[in-house]
N, C-alpha and C positions, 0 to 999 in steps of 0.2 A: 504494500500500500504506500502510499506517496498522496504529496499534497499538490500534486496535477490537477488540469482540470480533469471534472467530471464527465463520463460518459455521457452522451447523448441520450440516451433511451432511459433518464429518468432517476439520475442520480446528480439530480446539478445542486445548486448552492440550499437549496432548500427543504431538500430530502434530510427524513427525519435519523438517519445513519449518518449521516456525513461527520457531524460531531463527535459521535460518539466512536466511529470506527477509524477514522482518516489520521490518525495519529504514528508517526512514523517512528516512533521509539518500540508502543508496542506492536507493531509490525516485524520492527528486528529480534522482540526478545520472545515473540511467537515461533520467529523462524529459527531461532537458533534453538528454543525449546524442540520443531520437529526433526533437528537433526541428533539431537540428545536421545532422543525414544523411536529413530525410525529403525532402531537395532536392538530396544532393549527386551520385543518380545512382549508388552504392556498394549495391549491390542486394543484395549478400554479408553488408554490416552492417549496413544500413540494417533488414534483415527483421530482425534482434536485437534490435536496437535498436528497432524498435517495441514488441517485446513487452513488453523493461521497461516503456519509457514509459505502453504500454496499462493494464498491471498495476499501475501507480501512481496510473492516470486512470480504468479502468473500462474495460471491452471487453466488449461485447455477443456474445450468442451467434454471431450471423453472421460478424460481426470474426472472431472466435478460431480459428471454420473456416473461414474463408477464408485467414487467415495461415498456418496451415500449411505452403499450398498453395505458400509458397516453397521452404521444403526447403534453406535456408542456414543449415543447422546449426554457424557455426564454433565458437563458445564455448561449453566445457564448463558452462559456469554457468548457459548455455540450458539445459540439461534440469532442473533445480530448480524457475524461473518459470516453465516449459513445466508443468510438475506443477503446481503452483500455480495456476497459469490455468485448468486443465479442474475443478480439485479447487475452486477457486473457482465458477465458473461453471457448473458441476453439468452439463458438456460430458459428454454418453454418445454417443460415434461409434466405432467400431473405426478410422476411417479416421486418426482423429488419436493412434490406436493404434502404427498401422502408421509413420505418419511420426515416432512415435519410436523405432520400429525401425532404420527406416531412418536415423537420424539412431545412434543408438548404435555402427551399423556403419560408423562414419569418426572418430568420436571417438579420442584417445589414451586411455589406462586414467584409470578415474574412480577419483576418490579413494572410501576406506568408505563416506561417508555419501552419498554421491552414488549410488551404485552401492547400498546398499542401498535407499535411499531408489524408486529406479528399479525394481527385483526386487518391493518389496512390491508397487507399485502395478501392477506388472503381472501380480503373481498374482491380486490381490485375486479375491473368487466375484463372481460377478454377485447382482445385489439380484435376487429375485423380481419379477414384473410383476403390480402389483394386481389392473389390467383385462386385456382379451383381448389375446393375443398382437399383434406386429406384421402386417402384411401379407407371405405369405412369396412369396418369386418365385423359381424355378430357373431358368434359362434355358442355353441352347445359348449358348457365347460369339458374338458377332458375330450375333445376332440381336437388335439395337435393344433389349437389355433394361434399357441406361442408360435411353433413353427414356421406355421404360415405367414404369421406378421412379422417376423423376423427375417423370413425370406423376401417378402413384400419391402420389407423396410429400406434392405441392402438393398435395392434395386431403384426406391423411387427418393431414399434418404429421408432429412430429418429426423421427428424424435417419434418412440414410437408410444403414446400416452391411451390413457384410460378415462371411462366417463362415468365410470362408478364410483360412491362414496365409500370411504373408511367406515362407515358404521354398519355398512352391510357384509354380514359375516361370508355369506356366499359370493358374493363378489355380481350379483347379476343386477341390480337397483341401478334407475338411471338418479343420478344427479346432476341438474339442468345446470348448474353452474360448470362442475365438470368439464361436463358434455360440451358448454360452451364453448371452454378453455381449448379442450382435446381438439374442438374442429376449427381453432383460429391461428394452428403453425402447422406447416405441411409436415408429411410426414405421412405413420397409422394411426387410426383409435383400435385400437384391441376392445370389444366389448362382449360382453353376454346378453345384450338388449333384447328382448323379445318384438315385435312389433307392434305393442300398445298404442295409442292414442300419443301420448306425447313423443316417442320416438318417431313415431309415423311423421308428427309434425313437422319436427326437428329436420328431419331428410327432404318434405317438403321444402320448407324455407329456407334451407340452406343449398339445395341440388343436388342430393346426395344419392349418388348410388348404389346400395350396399352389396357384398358379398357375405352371404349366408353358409356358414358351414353346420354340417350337422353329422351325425353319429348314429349308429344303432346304440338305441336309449338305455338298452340292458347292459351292453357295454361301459356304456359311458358311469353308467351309475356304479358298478363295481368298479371301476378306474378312479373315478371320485370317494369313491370307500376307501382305497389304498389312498388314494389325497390327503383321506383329513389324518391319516397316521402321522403327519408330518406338517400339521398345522398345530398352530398355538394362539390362542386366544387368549385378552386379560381372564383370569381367573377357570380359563378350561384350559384342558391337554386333552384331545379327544387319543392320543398315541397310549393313553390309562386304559382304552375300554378295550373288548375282546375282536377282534377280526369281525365276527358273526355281530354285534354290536353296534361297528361302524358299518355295516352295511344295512342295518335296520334304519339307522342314523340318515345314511345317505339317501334311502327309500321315502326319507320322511322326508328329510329338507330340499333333495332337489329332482324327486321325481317328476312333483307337482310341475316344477316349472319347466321340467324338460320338455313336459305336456305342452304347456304354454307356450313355450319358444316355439317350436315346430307349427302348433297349429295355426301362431297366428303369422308366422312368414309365409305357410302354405298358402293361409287364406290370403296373406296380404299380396301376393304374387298374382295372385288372379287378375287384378286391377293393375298391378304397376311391374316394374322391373328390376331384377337383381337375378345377380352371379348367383345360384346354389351349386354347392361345392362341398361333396362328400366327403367324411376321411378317408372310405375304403379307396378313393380316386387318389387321392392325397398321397396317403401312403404309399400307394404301388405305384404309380405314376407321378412323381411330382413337377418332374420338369412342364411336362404336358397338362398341369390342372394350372401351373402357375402361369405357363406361356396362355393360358385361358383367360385367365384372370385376366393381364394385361390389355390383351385384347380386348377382352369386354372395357375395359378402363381408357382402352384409346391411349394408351401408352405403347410407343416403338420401343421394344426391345428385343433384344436379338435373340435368337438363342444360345450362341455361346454366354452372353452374360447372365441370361438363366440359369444355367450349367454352375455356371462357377457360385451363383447365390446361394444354390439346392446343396451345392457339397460344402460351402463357407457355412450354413445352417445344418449340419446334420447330426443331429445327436447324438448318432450310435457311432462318433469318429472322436467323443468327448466322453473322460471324464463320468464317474459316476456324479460326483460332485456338478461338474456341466451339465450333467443330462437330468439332475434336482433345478439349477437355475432356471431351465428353458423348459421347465413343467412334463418333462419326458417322462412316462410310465413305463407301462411295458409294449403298448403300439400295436397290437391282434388282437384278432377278431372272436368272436364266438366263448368271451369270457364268461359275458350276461350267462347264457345260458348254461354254461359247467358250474358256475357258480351263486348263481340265482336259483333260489324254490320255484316250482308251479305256484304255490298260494303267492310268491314274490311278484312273478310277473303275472299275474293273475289281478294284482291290485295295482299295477302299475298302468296295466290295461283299463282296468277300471274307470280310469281318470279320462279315457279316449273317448267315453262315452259326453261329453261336456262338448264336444263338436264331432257333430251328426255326420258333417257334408266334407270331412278331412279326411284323407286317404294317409294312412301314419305307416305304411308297407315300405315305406323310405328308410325310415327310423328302426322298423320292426316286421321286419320280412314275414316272417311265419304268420304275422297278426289276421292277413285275410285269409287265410286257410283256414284257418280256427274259427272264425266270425260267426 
């Protein structure tokens, strides 16, 4: 940090940081703090202590999202250079949204200025988007739709953000502010949006064209059982309960809306337009569901820089650890059924009967045979 002038994009003389952060002594004894603990192995301070340091030396777009991704929130004085950093760097991600969310909710009470300083920046509107909206994607949770937007990503750039709220556990709730945010820097939204009423809107008013992926629902819901092993919530660990457990777990919370998602992009398809995009397509073919994609999006791209996106994104070339980050499971078919009851999908089905005039043979092959 330095007493230059300030950025253009909102950090000039009267930004409520400038005082508080622009001070160039503690800039050096930040940075000389992160070269003291960038060996000592203290993983807790050592991620603070980078951020000074970076914020004193410069940190690049990648740096900044990527440091997040520690989530060692101790020091209230982090959320200030935390705002400074993206306010700096002209960072537009929901996701470095959310880990300050998450980071608020373990803090002790911040003092005024901290705390308001925190509130503006999180109301602030979204800037309007000059050119065409981002790339939008819904998808069924636990169908490879990390993948997909990650592929997507590498190819059309920017960031790749979310338009769902921190307080929804499952991750599938629109929140308009979000939502807003996500569609005003190019880039993806990665969403689980169903086609409700106000998402519907939202693609109206904005031009959006969405790509819908979706899954055999049996599948998806025991991939989503193995999910929550590995989720943590304030005050739950569902990785406590038994295998058979989380799978009742998962029957409960997101059957319903698997229901919901499918039925209402089927239905909402009949009037308008969108990419639907399988995972059994996905999976086995991906060059050729992406080279789809594209096309539907009106975007020139070649196939060799498909090629190289499909293999720069490919899980099973990463790391267990890599293939946890990019939401990888186990990726085949036919789990629903080895490991789902008859009375399981029996009441999974149950839920089909809520729209008469939907064909769910997409989701759930055997389902018209049975009928």
């Amino acid at each position: 940090m330095t007493d230059g002038p300030a950025s253009s994009g909102g950090a000039g003389a009267d930004h409520p940081l400038v005082g508080v952060l622009r001070n160039p002594a503690t800039a050096r004894h930040y940075a000389a703090s992160a070269a003291t603990f960038r060996d000592s192995g203290d993983r807790r301070r050592m991620a603070n202590q980078l951020v000074y340091g970076a914020l004193a030396g410069g940190l690049d777009e990648r740096a900044a999202q990527g440091l997040h991704r520690h989530r060692f929130y101790d020091w209230a004085d982090y959320l200030l250079f935390y705002l400074d950093a993206l306010d700096r760097l002209k960072i537009a991600s929901n996701n470095l949204e959310s880990a300050l969310e998450r980071y608020l909710t373990r803090v002790p009470a911040l003092s005024d200025d901290k705390r308001r300083t925190a509130l503006a920046w999180l109301q602030r509107p979204p800037a309007p988007l000059a050119g065409p909206p981002p790339v939008f994607v819904a998808a069924m949770p636990k169908s490879a739709s990390t993948y997909l937007c990650n592929i997507l990503n590498t190819l059309v750039g920017g960031a790749v953000n979310t338009p769902h709220s921190q307080n929804d556990r499952s991750g599938t709730a629109l929140d308009l502010l979000s939502t807003m945010r996500a569609l005003s820097v190019p880039g993806v939204v990665h969403s689980h949006l169903p086609a409700d009423a106000r998402t519907v809107a939202v693609m109206t008013l904005l031009a959006i064209r969405p790509i819908v992926l979706v899954r055999n629902i049996h599948d998806a819901i025991v991939s989503y059982a193995d999910h929550l092993a590995g989720r943590v919530y304030p005050g739950s660990r569902p990785s406590a309960m038994t295998r058979e457990a989380r799978l009742e777990s998962a029957l409960a919370r997101v059957a319903p809306f698997y229901v919901d998602f499918f039925a209402t992009w089927w239905l909402y398809r009949q009037h308008a337009d969108i990419e639907l995009v399988h995972f059994d397509e996905l999976v086995a073919r991906p060059e050729d569901t992406v080279a789809a994609c594209c096309k539907w999006l009106g975007l020139a791209v070649e196939r060799p820089r498909i090629a190289a996106a499909v293999a720069a994104n490919d899980p099973r070339g990463r790391s267990r650890q890599g293939q946890h980050a990019t939401r990888f499971n186990v990726g085949v078919n036919g789990r629903g059924r080895s490991q789902l009851s008859g009375d399981q999908i029996a009441r999974v089905r149950l839920l089909y009967g809520e729209f008469p005039d939907v064909d769910f043979s997409m989701v759930d092959p055997e389902w018209r045979t049975r009928r």
